[in-house]
N, C-alpha and C positions, 0 to 999 in steps of 0.2 A: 494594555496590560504589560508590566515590564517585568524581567524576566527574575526577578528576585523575589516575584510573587508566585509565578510559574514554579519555580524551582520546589517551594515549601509544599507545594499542592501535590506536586509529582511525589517527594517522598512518603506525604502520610497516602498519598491512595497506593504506594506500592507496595507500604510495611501494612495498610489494612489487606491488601488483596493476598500476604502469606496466611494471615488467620482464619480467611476465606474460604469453606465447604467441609464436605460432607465428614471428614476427621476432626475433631473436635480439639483445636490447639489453642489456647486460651493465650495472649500477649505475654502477660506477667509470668507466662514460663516458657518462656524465650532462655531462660539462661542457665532452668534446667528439667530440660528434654530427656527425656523417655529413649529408648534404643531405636523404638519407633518411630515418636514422633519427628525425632532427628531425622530418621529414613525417609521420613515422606516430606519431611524440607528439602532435603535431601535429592533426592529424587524427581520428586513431582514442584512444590511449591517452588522451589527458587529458579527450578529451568522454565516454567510455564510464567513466571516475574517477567525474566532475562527476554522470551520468546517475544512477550507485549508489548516491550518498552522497544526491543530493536523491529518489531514488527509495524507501530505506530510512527516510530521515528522517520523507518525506510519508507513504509508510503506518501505519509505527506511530503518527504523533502522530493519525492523523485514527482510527484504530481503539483510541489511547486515548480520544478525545472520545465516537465512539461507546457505549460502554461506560460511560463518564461517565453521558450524556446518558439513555440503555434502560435504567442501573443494572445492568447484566449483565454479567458477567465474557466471557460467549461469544459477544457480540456484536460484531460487525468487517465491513468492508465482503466481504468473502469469503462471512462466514456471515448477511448479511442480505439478499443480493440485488442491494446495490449496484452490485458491480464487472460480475453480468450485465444487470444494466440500463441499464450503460454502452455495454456489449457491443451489446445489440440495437441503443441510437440510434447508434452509430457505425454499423451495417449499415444499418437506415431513412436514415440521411444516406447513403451509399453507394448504396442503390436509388432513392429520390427526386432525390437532387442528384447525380449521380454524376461531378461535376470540382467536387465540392466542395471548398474548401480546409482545412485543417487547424482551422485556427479554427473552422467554421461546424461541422465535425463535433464538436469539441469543445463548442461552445455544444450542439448535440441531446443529446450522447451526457451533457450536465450534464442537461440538460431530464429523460432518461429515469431518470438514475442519482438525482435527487434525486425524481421521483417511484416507482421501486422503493421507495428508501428509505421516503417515507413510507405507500406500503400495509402495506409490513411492518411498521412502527412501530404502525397502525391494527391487523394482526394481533396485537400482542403484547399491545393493550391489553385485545381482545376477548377473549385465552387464558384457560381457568377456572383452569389451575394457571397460578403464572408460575414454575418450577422451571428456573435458567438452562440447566441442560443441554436439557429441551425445549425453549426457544425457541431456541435455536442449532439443535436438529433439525428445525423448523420453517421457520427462515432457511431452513437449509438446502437444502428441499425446498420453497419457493419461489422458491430462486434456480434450483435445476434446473427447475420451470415454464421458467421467462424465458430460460434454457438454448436448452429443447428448442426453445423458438418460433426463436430465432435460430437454430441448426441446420438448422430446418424451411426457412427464410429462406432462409437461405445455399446450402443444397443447390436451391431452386427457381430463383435468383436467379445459382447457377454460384459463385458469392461464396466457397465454403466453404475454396478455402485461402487466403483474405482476412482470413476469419473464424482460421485457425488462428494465424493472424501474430500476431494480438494476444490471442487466449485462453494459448499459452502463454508466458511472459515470456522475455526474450531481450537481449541486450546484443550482441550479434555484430554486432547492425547498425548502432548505434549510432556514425554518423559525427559530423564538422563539418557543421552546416548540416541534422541532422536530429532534435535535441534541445533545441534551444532554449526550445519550449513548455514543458519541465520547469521553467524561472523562473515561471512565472505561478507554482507552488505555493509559493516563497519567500514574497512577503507573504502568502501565505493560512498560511502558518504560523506567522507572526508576530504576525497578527489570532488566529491561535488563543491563543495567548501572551497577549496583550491582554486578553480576554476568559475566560481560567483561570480566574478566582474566580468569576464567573457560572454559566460550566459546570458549576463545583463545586457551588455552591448551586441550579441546575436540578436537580443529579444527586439532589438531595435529596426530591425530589417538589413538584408544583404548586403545592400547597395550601401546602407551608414556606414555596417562593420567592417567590409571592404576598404572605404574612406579611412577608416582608423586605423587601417594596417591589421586588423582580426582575418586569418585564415577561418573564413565563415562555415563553409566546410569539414572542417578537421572538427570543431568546437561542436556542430550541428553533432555530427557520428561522436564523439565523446559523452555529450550530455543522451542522447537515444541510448546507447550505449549501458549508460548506469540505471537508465529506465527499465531498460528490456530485463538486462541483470539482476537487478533488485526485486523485480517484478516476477521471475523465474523462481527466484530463491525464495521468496515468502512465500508464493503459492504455492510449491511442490514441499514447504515446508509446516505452515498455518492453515493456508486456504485463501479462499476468495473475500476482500474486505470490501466491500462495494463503497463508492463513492468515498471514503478516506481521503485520497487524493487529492478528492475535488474539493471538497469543504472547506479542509484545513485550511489550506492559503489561502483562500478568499477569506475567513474568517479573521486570518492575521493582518489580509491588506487591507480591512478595514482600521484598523488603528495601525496600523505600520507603517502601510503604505507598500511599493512596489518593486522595491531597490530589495536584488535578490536576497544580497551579504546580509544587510542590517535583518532581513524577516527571517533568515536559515533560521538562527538557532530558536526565536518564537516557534516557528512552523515544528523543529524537530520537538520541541519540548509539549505544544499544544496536542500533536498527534498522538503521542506518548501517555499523557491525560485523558486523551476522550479516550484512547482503547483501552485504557486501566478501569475507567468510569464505568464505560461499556462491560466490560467481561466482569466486574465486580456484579452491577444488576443482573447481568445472565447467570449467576450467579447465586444469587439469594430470592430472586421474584417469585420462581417457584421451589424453590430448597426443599430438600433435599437434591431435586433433579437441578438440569443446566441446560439453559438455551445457549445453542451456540452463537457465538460470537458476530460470525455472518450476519445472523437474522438480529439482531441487537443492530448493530452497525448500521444494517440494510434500512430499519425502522427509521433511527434515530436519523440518520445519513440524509434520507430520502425528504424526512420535514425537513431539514435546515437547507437543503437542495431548494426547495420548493419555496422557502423564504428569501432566498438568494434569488430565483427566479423576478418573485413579485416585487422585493426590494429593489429593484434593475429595473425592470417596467415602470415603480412608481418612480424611480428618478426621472428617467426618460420623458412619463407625463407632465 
């Protein structure tokens, strides 16, 4: 799919997704709006827009890099621990500082989410087989470790429907004035851009990047780095988007292929789509009400997961 088709698709589901719920704002009066209806553009539709597009964008590009960086197709902040280890340092800032501001949770909940990440990367190196399907099963049941302690937390701490706010992802709430922190993931995705052909040549193992003169090192903590960050700032900002990550780029490397640069912008643009697509259905399935986003995602996320699985096995066969 090239990206002049991407492009057309993203704008009508973003200008359908402002006409979208329970105030009743019809297209053809777009140009002339009510005191009101301008208010709740205003206000609600166009920052819960802005929210999905840079919320879709930041996940898939950083759960491409991850998979870059691990070489594994099944790796994503979802299936390595990331996004619960974001979870916990937002709760630890919440019980330690608890008139913490937005920022200072964001700074722990990076602290926590870029150290998840790298125990798990330490686990992967340790694994005897590295078969991607197991280490995504491995993620996996690591990040329920990191899960359950923050549960554990939250229920001693009173915290737990705190904790649910932002485990399942959510756009409802998404006013003016409560989404702003979604910019800091702008230049961290731009620096990702920047930095494409390094990732690419990290992705290739140590010992190559070494050979080429790549500080392997420095590049590894750069690209974790925009992971844990972006990762920090959409949770404490949306919520939990399960498997996004994972999907998206294997989705694009099937027609793209695997060269970071050339899929970025497919990958930002396709992520951007399916969570427009997504939160439009949650949306109108059962209208007037609204399923969150999360559980949209988690559904839809989880088949295409599951077809990527068997699509894998029957090549293999």
């Amino acid at each position: 799919m090239k990206l002049r088709y991407l492009f057309p698709v993203l704008l009508i589901l973003s200008f359908t997704s402002l006409f979208v719920g329970v105030s009743d704002i019809r297209p053809w009066e777009l140009f002339q709006l009510t005191e009101d209806q301008a208010e709740i553009m205003r206000i609600s539709r166009i920052p819960r827009l802005i929210s999905i597009i840079i919320a879709g964008v930041g996940m898939s590009v950083i759960g491409l890099i991850m998979q870059q960086l691990t070489r594994n197709k099944f790796v994503s902040p979802t299936t390595a621990g990331t996004t619960d280890s974001a979870s916990l340092g937002v709760l630890m800032a919440m019980i330690i500082i608890p008139g913490a501001s937005p920022l200072v949770k964001i700074v722990i909940a990076f602290a926590f989410a870029m150290a998840g990440t790298l125990v798990m990367i330490r686990i992967m190196e340790r694994l005897r087989y590295r078969d991607p399907i197991l280490v995504a099963l491995v993620g996996l049941m690591f990040g329920s470790i990191v899960g359950s302690a923050t549960t554990f937390l939250a229920l001693k701490y009173n915290l737990m429907q705190s904790v649910g706010s932002w485990l399942n992802g959510d756009f409802s709430s998404i006013l003016k004035g409560r989404y702003e922190m979604l910019y800091i993931s702008i230049p961290l995705i731009l620096l990702a851009y920047l930095f494409a052909d390094r990732f690419t040549i990290a992705g290739m193992g140590e010992s190559f990047a070494v050979n080429l003169g790549l500080n392997y090192r420095q590049v590894m903590r750069i690209g974790l780095a925009i992971v844990a960050l972006v990762s920090a700032v959409i949770l404490l900002t949306v919520g939990s988007l399960p498997f996004l990550g994972l999907i998206i780029p294997n989705l694009v490397s099937l027609y793209k292929g695997d060269h970071l640069r050339s899929s970025l912008a497919h990958t930002a643009l396709l992520g951007a789509i399916f969570v427009l697509g997504c939160d439009i259905l949650g949306r109108i399935v059962i209208y007037p009400f609204e399923v969150p986003i999360g559980l949209v995602v988690g559904v839809l996320g989880s088949g295409i997961f599951l077809y990527l699985l068997l699509r894998r096995r029957a090549a293999h066969d």
